[in-house]
OpenMM code with the backbone's topology and positions (N, CA, C; nanometers):
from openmm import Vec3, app, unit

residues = "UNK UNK UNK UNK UNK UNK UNK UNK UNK UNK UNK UNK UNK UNK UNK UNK UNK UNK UNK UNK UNK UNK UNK UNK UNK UNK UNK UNK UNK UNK UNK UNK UNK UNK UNK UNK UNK UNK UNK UNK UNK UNK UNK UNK UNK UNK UNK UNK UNK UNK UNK UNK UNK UNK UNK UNK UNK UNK UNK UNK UNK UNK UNK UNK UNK UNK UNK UNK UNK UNK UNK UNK UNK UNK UNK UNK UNK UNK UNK UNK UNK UNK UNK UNK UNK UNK UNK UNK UNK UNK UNK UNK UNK UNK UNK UNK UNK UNK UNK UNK UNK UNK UNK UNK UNK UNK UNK UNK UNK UNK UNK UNK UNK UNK UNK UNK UNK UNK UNK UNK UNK UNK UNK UNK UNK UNK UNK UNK UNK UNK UNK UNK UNK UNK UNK UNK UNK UNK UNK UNK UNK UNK UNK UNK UNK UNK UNK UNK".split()
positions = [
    Vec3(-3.3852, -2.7054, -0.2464),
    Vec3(-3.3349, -2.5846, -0.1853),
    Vec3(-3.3124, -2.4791, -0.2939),
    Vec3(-3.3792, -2.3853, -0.3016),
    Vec3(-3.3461, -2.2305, -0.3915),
    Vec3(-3.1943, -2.2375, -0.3317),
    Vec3(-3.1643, -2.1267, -0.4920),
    Vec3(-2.9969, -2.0697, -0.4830),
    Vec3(-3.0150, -1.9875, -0.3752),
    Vec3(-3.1263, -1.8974, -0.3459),
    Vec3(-3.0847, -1.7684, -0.2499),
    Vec3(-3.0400, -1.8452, -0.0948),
    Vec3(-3.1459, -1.9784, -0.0323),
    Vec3(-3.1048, -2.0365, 0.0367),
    Vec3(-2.9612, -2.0822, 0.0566),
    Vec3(-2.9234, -2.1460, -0.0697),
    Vec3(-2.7740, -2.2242, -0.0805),
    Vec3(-2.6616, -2.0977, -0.0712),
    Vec3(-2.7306, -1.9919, -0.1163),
    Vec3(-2.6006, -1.8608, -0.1050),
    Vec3(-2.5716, -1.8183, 0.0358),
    Vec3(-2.7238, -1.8671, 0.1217),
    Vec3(-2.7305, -1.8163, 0.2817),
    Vec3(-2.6403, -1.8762, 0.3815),
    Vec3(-2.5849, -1.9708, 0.3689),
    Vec3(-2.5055, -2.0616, 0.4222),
    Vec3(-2.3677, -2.0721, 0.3836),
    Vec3(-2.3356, -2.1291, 0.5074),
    Vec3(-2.1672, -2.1141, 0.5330),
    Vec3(-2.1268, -2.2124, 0.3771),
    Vec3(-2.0238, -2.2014, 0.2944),
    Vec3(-1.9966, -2.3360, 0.2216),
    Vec3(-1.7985, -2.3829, 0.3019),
    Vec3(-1.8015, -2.5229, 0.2850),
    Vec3(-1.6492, -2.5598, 0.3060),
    Vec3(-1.5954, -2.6118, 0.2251),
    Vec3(-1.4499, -2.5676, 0.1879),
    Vec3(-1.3824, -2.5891, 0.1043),
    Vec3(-1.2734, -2.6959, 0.1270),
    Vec3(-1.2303, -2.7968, 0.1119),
    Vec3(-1.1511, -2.8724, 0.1893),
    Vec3(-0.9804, -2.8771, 0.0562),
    Vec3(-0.9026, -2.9009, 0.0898),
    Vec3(-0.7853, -2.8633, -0.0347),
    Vec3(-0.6738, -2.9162, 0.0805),
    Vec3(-0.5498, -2.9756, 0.0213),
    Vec3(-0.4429, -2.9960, 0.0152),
    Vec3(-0.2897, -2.9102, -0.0221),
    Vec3(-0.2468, -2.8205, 0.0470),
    Vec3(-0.2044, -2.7555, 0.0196),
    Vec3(-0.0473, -2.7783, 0.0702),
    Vec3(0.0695, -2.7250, 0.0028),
    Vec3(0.1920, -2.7854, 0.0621),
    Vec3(0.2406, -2.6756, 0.1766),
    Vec3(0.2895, -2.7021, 0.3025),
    Vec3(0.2734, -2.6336, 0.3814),
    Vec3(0.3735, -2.4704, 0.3756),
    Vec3(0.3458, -2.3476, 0.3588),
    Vec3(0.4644, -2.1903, 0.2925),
    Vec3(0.4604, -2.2367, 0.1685),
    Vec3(0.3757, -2.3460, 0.0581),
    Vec3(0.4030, -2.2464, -0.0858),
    Vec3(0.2740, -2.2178, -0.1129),
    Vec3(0.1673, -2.1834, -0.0292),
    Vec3(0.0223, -2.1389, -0.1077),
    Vec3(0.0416, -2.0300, -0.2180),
    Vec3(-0.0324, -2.0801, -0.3246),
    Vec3(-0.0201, -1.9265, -0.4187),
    Vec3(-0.1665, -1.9554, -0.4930),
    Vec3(-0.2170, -1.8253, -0.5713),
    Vec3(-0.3308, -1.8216, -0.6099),
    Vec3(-0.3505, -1.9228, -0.7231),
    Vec3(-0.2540, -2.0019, -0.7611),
    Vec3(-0.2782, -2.0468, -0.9105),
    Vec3(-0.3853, -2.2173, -0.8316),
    Vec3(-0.3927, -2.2748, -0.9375),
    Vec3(-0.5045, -2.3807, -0.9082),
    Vec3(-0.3997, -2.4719, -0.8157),
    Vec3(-0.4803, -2.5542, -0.6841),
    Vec3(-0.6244, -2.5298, -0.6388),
    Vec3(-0.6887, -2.4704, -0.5814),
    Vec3(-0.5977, -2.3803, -0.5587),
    Vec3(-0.6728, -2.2976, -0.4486),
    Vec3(-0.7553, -2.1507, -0.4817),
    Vec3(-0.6720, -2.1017, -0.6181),
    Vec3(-0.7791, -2.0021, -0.6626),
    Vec3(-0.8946, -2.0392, -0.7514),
    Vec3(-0.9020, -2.1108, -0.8303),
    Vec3(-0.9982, -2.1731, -0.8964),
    Vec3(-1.1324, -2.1795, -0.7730),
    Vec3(-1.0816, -2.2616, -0.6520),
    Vec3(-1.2268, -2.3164, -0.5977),
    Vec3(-1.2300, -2.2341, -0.4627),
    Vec3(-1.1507, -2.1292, -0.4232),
    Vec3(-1.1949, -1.9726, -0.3900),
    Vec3(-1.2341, -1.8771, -0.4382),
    Vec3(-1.1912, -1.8437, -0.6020),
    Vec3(-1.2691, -1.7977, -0.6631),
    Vec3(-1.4060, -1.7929, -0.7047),
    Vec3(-1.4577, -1.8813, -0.7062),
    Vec3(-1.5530, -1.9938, -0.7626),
    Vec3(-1.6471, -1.8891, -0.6304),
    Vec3(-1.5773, -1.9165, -0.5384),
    Vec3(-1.7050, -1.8692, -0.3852),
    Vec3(-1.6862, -1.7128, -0.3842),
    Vec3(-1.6099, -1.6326, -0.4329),
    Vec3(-1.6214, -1.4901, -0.3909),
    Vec3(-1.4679, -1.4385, -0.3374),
    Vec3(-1.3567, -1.5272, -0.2766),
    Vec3(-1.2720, -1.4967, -0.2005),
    Vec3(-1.1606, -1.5031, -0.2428),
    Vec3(-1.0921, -1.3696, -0.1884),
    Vec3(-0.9666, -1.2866, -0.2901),
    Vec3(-0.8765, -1.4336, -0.2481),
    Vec3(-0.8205, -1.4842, -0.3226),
    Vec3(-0.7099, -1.5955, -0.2893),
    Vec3(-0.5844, -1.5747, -0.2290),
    Vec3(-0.5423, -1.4372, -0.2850),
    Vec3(-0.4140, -1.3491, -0.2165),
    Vec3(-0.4178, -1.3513, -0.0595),
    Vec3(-0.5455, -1.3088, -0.0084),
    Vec3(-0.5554, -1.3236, 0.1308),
    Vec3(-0.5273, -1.4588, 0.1681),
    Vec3(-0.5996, -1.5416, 0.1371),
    Vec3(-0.5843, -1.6877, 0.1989),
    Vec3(-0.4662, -1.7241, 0.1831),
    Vec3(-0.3683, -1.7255, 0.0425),
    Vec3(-0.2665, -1.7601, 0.0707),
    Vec3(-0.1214, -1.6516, 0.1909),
    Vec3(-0.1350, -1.5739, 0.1638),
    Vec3(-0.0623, -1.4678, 0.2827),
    Vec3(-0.0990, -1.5652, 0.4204),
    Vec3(-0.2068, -1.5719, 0.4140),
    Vec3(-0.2504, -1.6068, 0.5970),
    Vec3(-0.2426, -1.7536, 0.6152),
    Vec3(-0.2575, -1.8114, 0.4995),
    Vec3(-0.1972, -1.9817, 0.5104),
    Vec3(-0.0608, -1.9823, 0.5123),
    Vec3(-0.0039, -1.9302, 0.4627),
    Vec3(0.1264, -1.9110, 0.4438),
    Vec3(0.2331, -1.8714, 0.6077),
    Vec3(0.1674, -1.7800, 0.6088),
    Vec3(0.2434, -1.7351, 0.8018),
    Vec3(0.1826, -1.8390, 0.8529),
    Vec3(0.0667, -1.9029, 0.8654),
    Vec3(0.0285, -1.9652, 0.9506),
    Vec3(0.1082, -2.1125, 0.9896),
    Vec3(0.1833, -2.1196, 0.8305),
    Vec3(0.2327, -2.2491, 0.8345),
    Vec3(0.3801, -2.2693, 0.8404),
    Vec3(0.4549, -2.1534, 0.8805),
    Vec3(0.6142, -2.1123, 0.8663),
    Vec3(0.6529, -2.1864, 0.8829),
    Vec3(0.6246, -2.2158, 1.0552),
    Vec3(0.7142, -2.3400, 1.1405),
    Vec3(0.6967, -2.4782, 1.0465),
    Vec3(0.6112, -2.5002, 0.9647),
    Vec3(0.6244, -2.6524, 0.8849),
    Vec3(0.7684, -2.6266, 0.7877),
    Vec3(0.8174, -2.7300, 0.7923),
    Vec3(0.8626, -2.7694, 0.7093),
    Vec3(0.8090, -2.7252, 0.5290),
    Vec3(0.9085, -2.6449, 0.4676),
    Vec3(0.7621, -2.6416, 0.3091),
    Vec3(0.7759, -2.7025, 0.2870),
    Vec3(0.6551, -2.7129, 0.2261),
    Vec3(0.6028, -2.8828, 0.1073),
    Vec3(0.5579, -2.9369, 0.1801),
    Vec3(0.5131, -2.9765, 0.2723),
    Vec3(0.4704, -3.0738, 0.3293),
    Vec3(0.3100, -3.0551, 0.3270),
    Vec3(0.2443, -3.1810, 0.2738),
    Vec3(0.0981, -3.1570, 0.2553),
    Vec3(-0.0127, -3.1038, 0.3409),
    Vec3(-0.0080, -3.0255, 0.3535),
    Vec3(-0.1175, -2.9656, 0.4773),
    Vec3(-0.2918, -2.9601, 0.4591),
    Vec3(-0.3538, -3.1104, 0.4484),
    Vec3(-0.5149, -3.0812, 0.4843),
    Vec3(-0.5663, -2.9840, 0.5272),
    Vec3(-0.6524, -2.9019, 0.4631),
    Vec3(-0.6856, -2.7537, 0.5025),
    Vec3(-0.8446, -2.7293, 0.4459),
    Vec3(-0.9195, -2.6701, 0.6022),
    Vec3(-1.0875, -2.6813, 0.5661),
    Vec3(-1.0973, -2.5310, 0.5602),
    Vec3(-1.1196, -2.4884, 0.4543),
    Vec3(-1.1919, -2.3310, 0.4458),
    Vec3(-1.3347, -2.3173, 0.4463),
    Vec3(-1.3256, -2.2372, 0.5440),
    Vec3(-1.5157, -2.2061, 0.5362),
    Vec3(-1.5127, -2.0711, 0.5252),
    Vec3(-1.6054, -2.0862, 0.3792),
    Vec3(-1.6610, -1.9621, 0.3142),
    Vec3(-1.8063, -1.9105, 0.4008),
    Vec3(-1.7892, -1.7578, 0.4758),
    Vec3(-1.9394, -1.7434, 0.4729),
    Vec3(-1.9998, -1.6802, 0.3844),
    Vec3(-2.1357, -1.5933, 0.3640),
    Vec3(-2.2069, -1.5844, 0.2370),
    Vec3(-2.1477, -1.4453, 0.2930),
    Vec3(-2.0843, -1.3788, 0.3178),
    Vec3(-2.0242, -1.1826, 0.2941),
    Vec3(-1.9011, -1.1963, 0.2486),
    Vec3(-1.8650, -1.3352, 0.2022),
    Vec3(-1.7467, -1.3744, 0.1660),
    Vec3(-1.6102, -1.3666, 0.2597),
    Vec3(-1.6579, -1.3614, 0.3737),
    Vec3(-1.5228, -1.3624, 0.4512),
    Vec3(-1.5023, -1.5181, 0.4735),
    Vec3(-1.3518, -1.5726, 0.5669),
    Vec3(-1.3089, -1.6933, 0.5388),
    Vec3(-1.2490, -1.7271, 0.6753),
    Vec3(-1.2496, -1.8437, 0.6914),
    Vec3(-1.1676, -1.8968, 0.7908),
    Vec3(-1.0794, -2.0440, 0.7640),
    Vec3(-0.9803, -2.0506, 0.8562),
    Vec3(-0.9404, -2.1610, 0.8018),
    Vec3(-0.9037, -2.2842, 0.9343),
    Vec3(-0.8596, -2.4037, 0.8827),
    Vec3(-0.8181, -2.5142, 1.0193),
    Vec3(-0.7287, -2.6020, 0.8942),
    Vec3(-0.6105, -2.5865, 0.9710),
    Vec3(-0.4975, -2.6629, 0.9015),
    Vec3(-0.4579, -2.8407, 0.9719),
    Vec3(-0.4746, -2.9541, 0.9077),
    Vec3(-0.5086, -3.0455, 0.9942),
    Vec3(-0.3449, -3.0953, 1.0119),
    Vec3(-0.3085, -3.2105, 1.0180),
    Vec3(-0.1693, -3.2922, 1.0386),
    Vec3(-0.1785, -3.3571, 0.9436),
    Vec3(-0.0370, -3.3772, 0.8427),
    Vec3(-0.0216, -3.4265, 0.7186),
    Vec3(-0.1238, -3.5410, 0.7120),
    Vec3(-0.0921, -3.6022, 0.5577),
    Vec3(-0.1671, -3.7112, 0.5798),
    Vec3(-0.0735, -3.8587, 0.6271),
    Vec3(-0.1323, -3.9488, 0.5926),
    Vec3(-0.0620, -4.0631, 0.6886),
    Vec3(0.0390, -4.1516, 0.5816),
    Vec3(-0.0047, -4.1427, 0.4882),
    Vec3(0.0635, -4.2171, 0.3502),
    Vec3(0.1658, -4.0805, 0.3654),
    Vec3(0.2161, -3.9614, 0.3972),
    Vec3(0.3164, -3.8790, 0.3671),
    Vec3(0.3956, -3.8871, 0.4857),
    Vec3(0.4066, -3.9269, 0.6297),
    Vec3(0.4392, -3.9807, 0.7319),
    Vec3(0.5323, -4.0841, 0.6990),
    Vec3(0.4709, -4.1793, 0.6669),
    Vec3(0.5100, -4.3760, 0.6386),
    Vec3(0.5684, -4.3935, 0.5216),
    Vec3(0.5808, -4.2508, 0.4131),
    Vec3(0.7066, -4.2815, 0.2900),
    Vec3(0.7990, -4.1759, 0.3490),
    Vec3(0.7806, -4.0741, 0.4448),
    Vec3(0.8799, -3.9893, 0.4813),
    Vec3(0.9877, -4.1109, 0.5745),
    Vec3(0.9043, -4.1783, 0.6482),
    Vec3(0.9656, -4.2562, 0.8083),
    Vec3(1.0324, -4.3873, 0.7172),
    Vec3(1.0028, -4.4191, 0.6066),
    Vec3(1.0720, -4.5502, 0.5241),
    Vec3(1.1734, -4.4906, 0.4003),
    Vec3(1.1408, -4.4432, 0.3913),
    Vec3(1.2455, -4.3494, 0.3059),
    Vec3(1.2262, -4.3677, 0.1579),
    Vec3(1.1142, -4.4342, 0.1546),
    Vec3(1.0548, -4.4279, -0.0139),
    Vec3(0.9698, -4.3421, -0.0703),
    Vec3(0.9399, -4.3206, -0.1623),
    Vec3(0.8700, -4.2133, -0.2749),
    Vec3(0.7693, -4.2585, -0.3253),
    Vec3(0.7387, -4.3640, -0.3494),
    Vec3(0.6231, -4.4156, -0.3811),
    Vec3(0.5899, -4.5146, -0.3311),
    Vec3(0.4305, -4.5339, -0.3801),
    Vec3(0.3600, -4.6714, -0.2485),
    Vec3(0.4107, -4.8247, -0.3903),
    Vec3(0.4248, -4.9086, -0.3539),
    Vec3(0.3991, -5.0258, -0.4476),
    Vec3(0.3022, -5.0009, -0.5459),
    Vec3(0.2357, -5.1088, -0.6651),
    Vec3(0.1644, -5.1087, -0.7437),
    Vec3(0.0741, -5.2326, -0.7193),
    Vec3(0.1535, -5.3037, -0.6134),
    Vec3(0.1050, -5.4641, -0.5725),
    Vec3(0.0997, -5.4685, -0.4705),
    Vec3(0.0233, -5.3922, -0.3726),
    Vec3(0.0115, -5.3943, -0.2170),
    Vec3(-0.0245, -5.5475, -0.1679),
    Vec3(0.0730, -5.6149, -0.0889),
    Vec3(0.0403, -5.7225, -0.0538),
    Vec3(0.1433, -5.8374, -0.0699),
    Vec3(0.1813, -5.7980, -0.1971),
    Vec3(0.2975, -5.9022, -0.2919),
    Vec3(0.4281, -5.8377, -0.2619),
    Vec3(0.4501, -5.7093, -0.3351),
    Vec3(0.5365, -5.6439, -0.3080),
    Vec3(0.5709, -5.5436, -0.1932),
    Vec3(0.6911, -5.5228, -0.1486),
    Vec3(0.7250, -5.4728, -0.0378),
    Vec3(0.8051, -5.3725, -0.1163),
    Vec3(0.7834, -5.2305, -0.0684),
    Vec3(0.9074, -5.1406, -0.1450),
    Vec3(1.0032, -5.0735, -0.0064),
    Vec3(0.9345, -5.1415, 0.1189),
    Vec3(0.9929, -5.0637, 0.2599),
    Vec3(0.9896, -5.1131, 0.3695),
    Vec3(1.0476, -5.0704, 0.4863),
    Vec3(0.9757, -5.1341, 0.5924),
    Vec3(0.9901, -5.0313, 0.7050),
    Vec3(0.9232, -5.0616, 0.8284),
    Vec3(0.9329, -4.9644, 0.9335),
    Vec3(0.8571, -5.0500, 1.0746),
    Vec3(0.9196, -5.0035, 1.1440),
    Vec3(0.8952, -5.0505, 1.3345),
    Vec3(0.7728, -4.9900, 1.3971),
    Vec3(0.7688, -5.0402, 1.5161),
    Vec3(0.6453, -4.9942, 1.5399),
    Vec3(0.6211, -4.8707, 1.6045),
    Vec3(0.7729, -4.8746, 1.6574),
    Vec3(0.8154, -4.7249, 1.7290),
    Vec3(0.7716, -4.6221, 1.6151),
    Vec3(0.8044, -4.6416, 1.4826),
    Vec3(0.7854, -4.5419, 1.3932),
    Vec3(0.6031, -4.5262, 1.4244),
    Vec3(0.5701, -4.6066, 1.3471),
    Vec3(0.3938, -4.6321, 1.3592),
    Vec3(0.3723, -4.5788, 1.4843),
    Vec3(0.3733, -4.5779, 1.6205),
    Vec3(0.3405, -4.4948, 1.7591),
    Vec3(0.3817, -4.3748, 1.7325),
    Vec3(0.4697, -4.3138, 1.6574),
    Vec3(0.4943, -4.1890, 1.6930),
    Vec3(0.4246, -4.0876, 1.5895),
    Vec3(0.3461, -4.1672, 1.4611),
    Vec3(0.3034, -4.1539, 1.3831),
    Vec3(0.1944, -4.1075, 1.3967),
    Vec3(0.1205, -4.2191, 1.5158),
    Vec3(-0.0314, -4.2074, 1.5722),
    Vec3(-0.0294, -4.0832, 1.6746),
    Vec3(0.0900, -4.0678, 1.7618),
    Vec3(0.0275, -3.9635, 1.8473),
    Vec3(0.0323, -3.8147, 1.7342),
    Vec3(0.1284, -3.8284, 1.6732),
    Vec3(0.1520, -3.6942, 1.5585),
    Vec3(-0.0154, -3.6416, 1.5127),
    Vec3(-0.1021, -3.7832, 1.4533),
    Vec3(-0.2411, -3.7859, 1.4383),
    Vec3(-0.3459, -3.7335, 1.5267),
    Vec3(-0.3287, -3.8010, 1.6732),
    Vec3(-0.3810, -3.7867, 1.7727),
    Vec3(-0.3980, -3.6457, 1.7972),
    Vec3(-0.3425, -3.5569, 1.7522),
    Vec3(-0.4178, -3.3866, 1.8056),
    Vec3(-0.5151, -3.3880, 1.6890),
    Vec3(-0.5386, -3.4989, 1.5460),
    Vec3(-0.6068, -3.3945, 1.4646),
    Vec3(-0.7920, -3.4207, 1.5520),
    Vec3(-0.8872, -3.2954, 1.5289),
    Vec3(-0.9898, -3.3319, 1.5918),
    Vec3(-1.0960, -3.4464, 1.5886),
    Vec3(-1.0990, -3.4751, 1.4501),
    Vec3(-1.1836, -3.6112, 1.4459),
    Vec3(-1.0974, -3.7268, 1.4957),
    Vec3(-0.9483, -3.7175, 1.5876),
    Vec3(-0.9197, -3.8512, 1.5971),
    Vec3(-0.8883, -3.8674, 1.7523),
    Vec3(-0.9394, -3.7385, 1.8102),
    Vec3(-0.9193, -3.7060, 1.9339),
    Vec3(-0.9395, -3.8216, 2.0794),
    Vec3(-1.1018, -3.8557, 2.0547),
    Vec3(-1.1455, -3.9763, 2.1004),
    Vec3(-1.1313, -4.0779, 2.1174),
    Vec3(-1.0314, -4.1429, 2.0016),
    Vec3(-0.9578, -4.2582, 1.9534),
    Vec3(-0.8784, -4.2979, 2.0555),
    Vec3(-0.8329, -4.4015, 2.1173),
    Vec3(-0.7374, -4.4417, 2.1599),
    Vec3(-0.5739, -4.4775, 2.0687),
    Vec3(-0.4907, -4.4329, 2.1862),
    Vec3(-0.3501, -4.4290, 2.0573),
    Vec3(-0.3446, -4.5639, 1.9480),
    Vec3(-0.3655, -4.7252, 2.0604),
    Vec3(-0.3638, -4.8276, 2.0034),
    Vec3(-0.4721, -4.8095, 1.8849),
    Vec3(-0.5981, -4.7710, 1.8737),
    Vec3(-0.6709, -4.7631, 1.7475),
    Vec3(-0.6043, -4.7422, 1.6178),
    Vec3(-0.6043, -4.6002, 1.6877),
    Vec3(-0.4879, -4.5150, 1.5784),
    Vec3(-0.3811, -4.5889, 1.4897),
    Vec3(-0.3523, -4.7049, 1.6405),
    Vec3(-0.1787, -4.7270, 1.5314),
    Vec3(-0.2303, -4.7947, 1.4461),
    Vec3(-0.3499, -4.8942, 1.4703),
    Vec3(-0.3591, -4.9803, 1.3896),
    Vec3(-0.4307, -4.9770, 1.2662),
    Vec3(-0.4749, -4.8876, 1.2942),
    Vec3(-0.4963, -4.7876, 1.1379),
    Vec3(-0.3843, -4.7657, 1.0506),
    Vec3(-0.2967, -4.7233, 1.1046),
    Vec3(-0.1757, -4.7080, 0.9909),
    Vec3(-0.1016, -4.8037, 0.9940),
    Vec3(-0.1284, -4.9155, 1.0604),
    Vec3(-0.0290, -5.0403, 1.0012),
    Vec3(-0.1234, -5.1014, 0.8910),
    Vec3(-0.2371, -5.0595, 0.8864),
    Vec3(-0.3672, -5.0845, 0.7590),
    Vec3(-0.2617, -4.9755, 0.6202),
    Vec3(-0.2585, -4.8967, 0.6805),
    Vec3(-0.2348, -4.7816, 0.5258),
    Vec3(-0.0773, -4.8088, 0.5290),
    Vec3(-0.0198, -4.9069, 0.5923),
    Vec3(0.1569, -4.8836, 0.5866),
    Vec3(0.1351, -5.0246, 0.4213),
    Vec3(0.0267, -5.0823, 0.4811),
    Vec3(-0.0130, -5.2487, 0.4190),
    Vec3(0.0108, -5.2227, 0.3029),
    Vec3(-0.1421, -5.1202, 0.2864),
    Vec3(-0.1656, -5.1056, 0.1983),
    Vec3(-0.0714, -5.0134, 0.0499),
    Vec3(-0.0043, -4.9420, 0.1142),
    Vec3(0.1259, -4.8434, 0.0269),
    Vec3(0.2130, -4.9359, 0.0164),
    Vec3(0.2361, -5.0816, 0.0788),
    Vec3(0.3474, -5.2237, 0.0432),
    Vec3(0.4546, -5.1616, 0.1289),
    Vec3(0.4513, -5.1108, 0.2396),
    Vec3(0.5452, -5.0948, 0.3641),
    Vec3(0.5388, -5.1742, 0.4632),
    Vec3(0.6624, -5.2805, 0.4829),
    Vec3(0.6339, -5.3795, 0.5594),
    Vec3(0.6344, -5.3213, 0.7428),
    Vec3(0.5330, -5.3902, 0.8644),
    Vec3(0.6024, -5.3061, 0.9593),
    Vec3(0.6686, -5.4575, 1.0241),
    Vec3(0.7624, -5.4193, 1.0866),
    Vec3(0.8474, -5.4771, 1.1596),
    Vec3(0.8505, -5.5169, 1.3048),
    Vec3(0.8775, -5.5552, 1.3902),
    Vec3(0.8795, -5.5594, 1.4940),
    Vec3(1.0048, -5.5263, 1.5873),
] * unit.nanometer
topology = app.Topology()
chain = topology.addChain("A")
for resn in residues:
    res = topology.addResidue(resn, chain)
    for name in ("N", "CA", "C"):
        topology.addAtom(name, app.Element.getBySymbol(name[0]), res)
């Protein structure tokens, strides 16, 4: 594929951002810059967009650059490892997933976890039970015991 081709097309930017503190410094201006797009804007409009969160809270976020350099954005639902140390009340995952336990949590937690998931779009299809049992995989794996 020629550059003029690769310039013709939409590009997406995917980034982690904590939810009201976007600011231009890295990552987000570095790899908006990089494409053409003032970072000031994106953060202003990520920023209102995300009031009602809680700040700090990690917000999965897909930017799509088009080639006149304008931008759009889709802010997803935290991730699931930031859920399951928020809902156990620990800070970090183990070093010995399996052996060691640094937490534990119910299943009520884990269900309420999955529907929280359940609006993001790739998980739409899923049934809730799928879902949960996905994150009793990533509760495993961070050494969060679940409970019954």
């Amino acid at each position: 594929m020629s550059k003029g081709a690769a310039a013709a097309r939409a590009q997406i930017v995917r980034i982690v951002v904590g939810a009201g503190k976007a600011s231009p410094s890295p990552p987000i201006g570095p790899a908006l810059g990089a494409r053409g797009v003032k970072s000031m804007d994106f953060c202003k409009e990520f920023n209102a967009r995300t009031a009602h969160i809680e700040p700090g809270v990690p917000t999965p976020t897909l930017i799509t650059v088009q080639p006149d350099r304008t931008f759009t954005f889709v802010t997803k639902t935290p991730p699931v490892a930031y859920f399951l140390k928020k809902a156990s009340g620990v800070d970090k995952g183990t070093s010995k997933p399996g052996h060691d336990w640094v937490g534990t949590i119910t299943f009520k937690h884990i269900y309420e976890i999955a529907k929280i998931k359940q609006t993001d779009g790739h998980l739409r299809h899923l049934p809730l039970e799928s879902i949960a049992r996905t994150i009793v995989g990533s509760a495993r794996s961070i050494g969060i015991k679940v409970v019954h």
